[in-house]
ROMITOR-456075 format. One record per residue (C-alpha): residue in one letter; chain; x, y, z. Coordinates in steps of 0.05 Angstrom, whole numbers, m for minus. Example, Ala and Ser with C-alpha at 12.3 -4.5 7.8 and 13.67 -1.06 7.14 Angstrom:
<r A, A, <246, m90, 156>> <r S, A, <273, m21, 143>> 
END
This chain:
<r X, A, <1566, 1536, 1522>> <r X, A, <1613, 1560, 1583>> <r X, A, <1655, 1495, 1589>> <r X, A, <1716, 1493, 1638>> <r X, A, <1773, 1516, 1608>> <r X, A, <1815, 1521, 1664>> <r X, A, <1822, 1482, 1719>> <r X, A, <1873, 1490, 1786>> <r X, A, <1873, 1428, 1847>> <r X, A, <1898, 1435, 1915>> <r X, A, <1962, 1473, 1878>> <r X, A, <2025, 1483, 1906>> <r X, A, <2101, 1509, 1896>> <r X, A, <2153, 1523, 1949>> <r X, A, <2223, 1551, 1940>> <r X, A, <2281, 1539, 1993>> <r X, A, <2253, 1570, 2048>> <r X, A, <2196, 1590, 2018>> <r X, A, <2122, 1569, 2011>> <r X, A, <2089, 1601, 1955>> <r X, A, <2023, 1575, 1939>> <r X, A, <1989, 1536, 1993>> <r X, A, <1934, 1494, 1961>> <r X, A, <1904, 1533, 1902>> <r X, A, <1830, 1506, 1874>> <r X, A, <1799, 1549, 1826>> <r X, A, <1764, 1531, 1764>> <r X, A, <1761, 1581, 1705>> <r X, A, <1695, 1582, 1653>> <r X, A, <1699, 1600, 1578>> <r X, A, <1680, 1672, 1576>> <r X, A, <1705, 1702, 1647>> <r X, A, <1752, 1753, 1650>> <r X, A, <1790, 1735, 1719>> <r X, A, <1829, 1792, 1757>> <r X, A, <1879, 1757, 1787>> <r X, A, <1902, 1800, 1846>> <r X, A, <1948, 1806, 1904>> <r X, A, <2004, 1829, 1943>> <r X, A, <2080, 1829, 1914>> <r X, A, <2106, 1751, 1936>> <r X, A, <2036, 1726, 1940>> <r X, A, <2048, 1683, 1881>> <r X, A, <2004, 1713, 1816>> <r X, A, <2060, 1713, 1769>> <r X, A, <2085, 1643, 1795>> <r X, A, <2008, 1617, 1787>> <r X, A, <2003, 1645, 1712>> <r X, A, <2084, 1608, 1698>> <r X, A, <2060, 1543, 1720>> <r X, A, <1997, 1550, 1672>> <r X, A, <2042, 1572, 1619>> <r X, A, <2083, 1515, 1629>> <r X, A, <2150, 1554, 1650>> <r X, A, <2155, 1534, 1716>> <r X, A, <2155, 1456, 1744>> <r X, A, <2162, 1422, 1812>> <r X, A, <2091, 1442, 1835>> <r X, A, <2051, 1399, 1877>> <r X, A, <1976, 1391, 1860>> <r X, A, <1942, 1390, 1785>> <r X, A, <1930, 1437, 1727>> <r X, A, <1885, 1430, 1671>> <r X, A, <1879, 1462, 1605>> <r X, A, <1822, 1461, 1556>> <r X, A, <1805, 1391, 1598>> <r X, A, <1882, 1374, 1587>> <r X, A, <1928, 1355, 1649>> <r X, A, <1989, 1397, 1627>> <r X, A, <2038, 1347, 1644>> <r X, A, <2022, 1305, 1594>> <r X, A, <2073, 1316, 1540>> <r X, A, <2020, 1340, 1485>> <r X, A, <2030, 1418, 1482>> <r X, A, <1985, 1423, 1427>> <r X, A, <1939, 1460, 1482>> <r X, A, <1992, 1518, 1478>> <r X, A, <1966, 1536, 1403>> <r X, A, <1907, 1569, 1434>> <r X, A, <1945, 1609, 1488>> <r X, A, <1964, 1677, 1487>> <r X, A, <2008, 1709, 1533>> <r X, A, <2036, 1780, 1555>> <r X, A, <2090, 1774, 1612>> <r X, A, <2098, 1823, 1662>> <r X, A, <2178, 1834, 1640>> <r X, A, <2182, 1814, 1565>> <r X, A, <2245, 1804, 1520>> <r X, A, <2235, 1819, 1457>> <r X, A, <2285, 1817, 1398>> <r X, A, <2309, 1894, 1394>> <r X, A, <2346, 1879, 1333>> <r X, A, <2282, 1865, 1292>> <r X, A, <2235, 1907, 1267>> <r X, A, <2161, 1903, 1290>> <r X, A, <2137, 1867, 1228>> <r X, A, <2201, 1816, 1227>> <r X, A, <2185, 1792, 1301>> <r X, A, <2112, 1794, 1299>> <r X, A, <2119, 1754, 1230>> <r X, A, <2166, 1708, 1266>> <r X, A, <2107, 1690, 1330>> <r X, A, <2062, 1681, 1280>> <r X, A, <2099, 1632, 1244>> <r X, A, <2117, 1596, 1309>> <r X, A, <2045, 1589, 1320>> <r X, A, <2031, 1557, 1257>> <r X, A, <2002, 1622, 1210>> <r X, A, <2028, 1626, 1142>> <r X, A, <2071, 1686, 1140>> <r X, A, <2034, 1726, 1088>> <r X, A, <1982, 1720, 1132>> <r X, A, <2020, 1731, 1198>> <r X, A, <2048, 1792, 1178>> <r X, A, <1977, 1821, 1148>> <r X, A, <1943, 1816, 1203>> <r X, A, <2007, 1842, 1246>> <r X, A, <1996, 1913, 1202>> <r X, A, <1932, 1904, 1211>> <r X, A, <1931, 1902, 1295>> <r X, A, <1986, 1952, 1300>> <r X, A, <1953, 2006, 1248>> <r X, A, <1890, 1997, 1308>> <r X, A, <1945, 2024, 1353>> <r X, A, <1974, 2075, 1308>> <r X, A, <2039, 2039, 1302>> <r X, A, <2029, 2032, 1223>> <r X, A, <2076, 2076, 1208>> <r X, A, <2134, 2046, 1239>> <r X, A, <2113, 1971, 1225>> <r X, A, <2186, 1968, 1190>> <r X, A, <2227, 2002, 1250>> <r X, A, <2277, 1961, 1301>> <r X, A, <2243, 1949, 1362>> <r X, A, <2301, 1977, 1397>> <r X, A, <2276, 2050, 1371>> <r X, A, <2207, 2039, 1412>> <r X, A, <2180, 2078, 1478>> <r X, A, <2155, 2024, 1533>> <r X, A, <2081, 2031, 1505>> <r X, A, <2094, 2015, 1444>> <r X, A, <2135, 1956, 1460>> <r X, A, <2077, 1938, 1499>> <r X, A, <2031, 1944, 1449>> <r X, A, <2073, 1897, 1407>> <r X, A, <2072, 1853, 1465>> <r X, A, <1989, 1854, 1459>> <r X, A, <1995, 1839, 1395>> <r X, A, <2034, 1784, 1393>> <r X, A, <1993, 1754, 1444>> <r X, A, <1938, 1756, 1401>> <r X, A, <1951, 1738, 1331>> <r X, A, <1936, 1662, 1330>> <r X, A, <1867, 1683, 1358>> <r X, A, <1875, 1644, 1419>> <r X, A, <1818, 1621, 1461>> <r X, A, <1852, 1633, 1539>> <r X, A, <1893, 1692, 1546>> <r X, A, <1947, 1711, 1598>> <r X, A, <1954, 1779, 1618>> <r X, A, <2007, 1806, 1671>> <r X, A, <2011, 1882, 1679>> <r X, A, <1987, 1882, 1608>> <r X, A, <1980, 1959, 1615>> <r X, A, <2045, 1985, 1623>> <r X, A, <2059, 2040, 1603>> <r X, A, <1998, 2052, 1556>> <r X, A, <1972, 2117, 1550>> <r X, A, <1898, 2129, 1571>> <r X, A, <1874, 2130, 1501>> <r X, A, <1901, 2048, 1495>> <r X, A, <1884, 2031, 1566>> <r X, A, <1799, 2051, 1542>> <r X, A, <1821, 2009, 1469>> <r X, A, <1849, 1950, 1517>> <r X, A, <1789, 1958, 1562>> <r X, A, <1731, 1956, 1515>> <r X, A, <1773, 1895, 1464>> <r X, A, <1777, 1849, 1530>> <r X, A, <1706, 1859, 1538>> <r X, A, <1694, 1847, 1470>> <r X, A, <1742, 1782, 1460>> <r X, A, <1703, 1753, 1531>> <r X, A, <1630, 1762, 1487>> <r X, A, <1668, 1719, 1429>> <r X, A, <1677, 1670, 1491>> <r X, A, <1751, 1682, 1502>> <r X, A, <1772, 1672, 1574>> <r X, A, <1818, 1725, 1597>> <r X, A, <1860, 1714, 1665>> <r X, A, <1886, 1776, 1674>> <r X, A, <1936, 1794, 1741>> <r X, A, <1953, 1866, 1758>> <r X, A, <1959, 1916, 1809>> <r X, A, <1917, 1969, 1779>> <r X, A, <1850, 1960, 1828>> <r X, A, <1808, 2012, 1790>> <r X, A, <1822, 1980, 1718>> <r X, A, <1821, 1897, 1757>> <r X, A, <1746, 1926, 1782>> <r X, A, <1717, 1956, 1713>> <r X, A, <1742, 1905, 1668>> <r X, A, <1739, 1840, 1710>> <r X, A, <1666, 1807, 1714>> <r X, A, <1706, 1758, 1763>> <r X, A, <1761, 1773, 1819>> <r X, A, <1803, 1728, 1853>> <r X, A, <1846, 1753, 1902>> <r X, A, <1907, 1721, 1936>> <r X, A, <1933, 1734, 2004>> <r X, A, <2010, 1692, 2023>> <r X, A, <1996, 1638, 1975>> <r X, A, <1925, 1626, 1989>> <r X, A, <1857, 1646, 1951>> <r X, A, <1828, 1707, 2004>> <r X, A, <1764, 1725, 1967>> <r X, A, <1728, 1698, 1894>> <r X, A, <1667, 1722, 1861>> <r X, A, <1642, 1783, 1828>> <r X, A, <1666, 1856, 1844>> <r X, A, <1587, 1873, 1869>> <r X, A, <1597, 1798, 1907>> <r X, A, <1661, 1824, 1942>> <r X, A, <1637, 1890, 1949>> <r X, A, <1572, 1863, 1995>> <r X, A, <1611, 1816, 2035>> <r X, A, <1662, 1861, 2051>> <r X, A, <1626, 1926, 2061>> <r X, A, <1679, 1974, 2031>> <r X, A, <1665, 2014, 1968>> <r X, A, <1727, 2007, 1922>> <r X, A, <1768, 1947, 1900>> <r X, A, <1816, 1976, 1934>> <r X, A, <1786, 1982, 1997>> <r X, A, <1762, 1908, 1993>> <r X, A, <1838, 1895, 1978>> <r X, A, <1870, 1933, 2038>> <r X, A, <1807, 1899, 2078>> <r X, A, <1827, 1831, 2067>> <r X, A, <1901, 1832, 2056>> <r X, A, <1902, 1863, 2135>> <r X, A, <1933, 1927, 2100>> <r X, A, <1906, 1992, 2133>> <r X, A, <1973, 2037, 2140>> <r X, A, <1980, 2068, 2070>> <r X, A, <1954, 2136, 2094>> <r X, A, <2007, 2137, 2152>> <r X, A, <2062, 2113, 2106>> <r X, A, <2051, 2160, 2066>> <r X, A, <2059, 2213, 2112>> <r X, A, <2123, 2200, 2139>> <r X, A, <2152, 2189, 2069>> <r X, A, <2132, 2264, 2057>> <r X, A, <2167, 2283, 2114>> <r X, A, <2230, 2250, 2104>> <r X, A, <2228, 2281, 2031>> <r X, A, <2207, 2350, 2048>> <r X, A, <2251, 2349, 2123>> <r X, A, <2192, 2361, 2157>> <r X, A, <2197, 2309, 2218>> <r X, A, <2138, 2297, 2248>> <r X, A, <2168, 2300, 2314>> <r X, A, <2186, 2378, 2314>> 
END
């Protein structure tokens, strides 16, 4: 069965002197990974807060699992899992101490919370320092702790923003090929990132937003035939009006190297 898990009407936030969504609809099925893409300010990370529940004063309606979100039962959070873009995680704790701890808010006994925390992080050769301070860790591996916290209630919708950085290749084909897997087990992943290439192989549906607004929805090959280009990023420079990258480029080289284009 792909039921609705996620559903988004005529939604809308502004800031002083700001509008930043400007009438959102989309509906989310169980199952679909969604590449949430866009510009910097064209409101992803706002749209995936108000899901989460961290950010109020929106206009419009959100639903969860068939749940309107304002309703005061967060019970709908148990089957959530999240990885913001800019995490804060407890440095002072070891690995094992705050993963336990997530579990345990989540409702797994702790025995079992911190099992299956070995177990995840052992899958991303982390084993071995299970029992070390997160303040010791590279960025990738605090990411990968991130990951894994996000995942250890088994949730059934999972938010991902930038979930990649600062992975090595190696975890970015793990990461690629478990989202793919999780979606089979009909998990719906909404996943918002920059990274075109990864957004195109991994996503089997793309949403893109453009000042607030949904631009384009359907399947890469969908977006791809409509728009004509060949890459994601193409499509994305296409329809966000954004063709000067190549000239940019150039005269940042020749402000760095002193070689003015004018001479």
């Amino acid at each position: 069965m792909n039921g609705k898990v996620l559903s988004l009407q005529n939604l809308t936030m502004s800031y002083p002197g700001k509008d930043v969504l400007n009438g959102i609809n989309l509906d989310v099925y169980q199952g679909q990974i969604i590449g949430y893409i866009g510009p910097n300010g064209a409101g992803k990370s706002t749209t995936l807060k108000i899901m989460l529940g961290l950010v109020d004063g929106y206009g419009g309606t959100v639903e969860i699992f068939g749940q309107n979100i304002t309703s005061n039962d967060y019970t709908y959070k148990q089957k959530i899992g999240y990885v913001p873009e800019n995490a804060e995680t407890y440095d002072n704790l070891t690995a094992a101490e705050y993963l336990t701890f997530i579990g345990e808010l989540y409702g797994l006994e702790r025995t079992t919370a911190e099992a299956k925390a070995l177990s995840l992080l052992e899958e991303f050769d982390m084993g071995d320092v299970f029992h070390s301070r997160i303040s010791s860790f590279s960025k990738g591996m605090r990411q990968k702790v991130l990951i894994t916290s996000s995942l250890l209630h088994n949730p059934d919708l999972i938010f991902l923003d930038e979930p990649l950085s600062g992975l090595d290749a190696n975890s970015v084909m793990v990461m690629k090929d478990m989202l793919e897997a999780l979606a089979n087990q009909g998990k719906t992943i909404f996943y918002s990132s920059h990274i075109m290439d990864v957004v195109e192989k991994i996503s089997n549906r793309i949403v893109l937003l453009v000042n607030g607004e949904i631009a384009a929805d359907g399947s890469f090959d969908e977006l791809k035939e409509q728009s004509k280009a060949g890459s994601l990023e193409a499509i994305f420079n296409q329809l966000t009006g954004f063709d000067e990258h190549q000239e940019t480029a150039k005269k940042i080289v020749s402000i760095v190297t002193g070689d003015s284009q004018d001479e």
